[in-house]
Structure formats: structure tokens, C-alpha cells
C-alpha positions in Angstrom: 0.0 0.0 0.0 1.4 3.5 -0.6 1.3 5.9 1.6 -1.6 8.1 2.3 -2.2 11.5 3.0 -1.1 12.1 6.9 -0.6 15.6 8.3 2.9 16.5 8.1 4.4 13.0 6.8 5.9 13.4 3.7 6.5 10.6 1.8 9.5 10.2 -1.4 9.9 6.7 -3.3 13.3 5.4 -3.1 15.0 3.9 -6.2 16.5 1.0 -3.8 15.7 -1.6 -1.4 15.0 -0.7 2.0 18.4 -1.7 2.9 20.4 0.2 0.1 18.3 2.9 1.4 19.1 2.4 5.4 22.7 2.2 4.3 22.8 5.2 2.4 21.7 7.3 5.0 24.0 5.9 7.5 27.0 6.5 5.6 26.0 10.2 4.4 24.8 10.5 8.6 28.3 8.9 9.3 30.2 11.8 6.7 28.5 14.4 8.3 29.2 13.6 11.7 25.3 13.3 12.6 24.7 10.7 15.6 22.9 7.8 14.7 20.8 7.0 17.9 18.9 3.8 17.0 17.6 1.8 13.9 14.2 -0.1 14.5 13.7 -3.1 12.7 10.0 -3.5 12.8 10.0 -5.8 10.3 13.3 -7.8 12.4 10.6 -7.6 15.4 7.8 -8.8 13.8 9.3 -12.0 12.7 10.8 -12.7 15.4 7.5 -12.6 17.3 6.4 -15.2 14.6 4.5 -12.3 12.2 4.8 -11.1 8.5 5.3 -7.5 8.2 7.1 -5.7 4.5 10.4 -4.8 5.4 10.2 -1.8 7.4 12.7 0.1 9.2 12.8 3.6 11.4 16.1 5.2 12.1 16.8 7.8 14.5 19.6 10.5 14.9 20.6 13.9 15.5 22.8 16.6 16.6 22.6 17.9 20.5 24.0 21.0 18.8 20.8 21.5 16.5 18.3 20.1 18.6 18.8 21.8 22.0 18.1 25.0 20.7 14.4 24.0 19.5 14.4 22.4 22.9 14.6 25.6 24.8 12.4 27.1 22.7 9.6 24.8 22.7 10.2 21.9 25.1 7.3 19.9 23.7 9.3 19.0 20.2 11.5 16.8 22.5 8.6 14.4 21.7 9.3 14.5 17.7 13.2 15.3 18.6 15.8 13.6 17.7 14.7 13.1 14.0 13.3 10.0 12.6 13.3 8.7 8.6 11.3 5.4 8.4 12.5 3.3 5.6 9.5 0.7 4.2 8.4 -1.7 1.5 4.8 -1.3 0.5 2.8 -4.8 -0.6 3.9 -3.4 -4.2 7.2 -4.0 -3.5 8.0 0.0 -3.6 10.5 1.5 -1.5 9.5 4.7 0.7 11.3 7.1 2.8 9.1 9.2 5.3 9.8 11.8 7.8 7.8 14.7 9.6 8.0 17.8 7.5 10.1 20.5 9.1 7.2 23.1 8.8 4.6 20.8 10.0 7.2 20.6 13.8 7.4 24.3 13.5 3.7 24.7 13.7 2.7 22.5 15.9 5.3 22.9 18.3 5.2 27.1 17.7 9.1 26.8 17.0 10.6 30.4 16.1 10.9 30.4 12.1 14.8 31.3 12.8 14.8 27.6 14.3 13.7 26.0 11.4 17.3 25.3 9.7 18.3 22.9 12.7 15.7 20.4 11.2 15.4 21.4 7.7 18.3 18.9 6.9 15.8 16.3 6.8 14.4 17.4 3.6 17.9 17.1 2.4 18.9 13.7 3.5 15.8 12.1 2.3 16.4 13.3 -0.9 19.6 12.3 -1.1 18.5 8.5 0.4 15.5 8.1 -2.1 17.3 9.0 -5.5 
């Protein structure tokens, strides 16, 4: 199933598997000096709890540096903080990389516009991940 229409997810295609895409993000996370925090294998979990799920696969990371600052600002992004990309295979077999758009945590966490840059690089790295 593609992806639908939920507030603030966007949603790329990837041209590669779910893996090729996990990878590429960790070595352009790894170049840049970006902390990777944690990858979820829900798809790992799932099987090993004796269930079917598409490969599937949320990774989390960030910078203390960038997120502190929207921190103190609005402590209630610390929920959506550090920044998450999930990584899944639809029943099609299609490859998509989704994240929460930078403008929709600005809004709903009424982050200063200034503050916006220190998770706009999301936007950029999924790009980069998808193509």
C-alpha cells in the first residue's frame, strides 16, 4: 500500500531496497558527523514474534548541537526530537522514505521560524537517500 495522506508525513519513493536505502543514509549520517541514535527493525521484530510485516525500518539521529536550541524554545518538540526517517516496503514491492516535514514541527510545536534550519536537513537527506 502507498502511503496516504497524513498531516505532516511526507513521503519520497526510493530507487533501492530498504536496505540500500538504510545504508545510504547511514554513511551520508556517518560523513556528516550526525549521531545515529537507534535503527528499528519492525519488520526484524515482527518476525521474530512469529508475524509477516514488508520490510520496514525507522532510524533515529541527530545533533545535541541543533536540537537543544528547539528544545529551549519549545520543550514539547523533544517528543518529535531527535529526528526520525522510516525506511518501508509497500505490498507493491515499492521503496518509501518518510519523515515529519520541518514546517509541520514548526507549527505544531510554535518553533521560532529562525529555528527551522536545525531540522530542515531532513528534507535534504531524504532526498539524497530516495534517488
Amino acid at each position: 500500500m502507498a502511503p496516504g495522506k497524513v498531516t505532516g508525513i511526507v513521503d519520497l519513493s526510493s530507487n533501492h531496497s530498504v536496505d540500500q536505502t538504510v545504508q545510504k543514509l547511514e554513511d551520508i549520517l556517518k560523513a556528516k558527523g550526525v549521531q545515529l541514535f537507534a535503527i528499528v527493525d519492525h519488520s526484524g521484530e515482527a518476525e521474530r514474534a512469529g508475524l509477516k510485516m514488508r520490510p520496514t525500518k525507522l532510524l533515529i539521529f541527530g545533533s545535541p548541537k541543533a536540537g537543544t536550541p528547539l528544545m529551549l524554545a519549545s520543550p514539547s518538540v523533544a517528543i518529535d526530537l531527535p529526528l526520525k526517517i522510516l525506511i518501508r516496503e509497500d505490498d507493491d514491492g515499492k521503496v518509501w522514505v518518510s519523515y515529519n516535514s520541518p514546517s509541520y514541527l514548526t507549527e505544531r510545536h510554535h518553533l521560532p521560524q529562525e529555528l527551522l534550519q536545525n531540522i530542515a536537513i531532513i528534507e535534504t537527506l531524504s532526498s539524497k537517500i530516495a534517488e
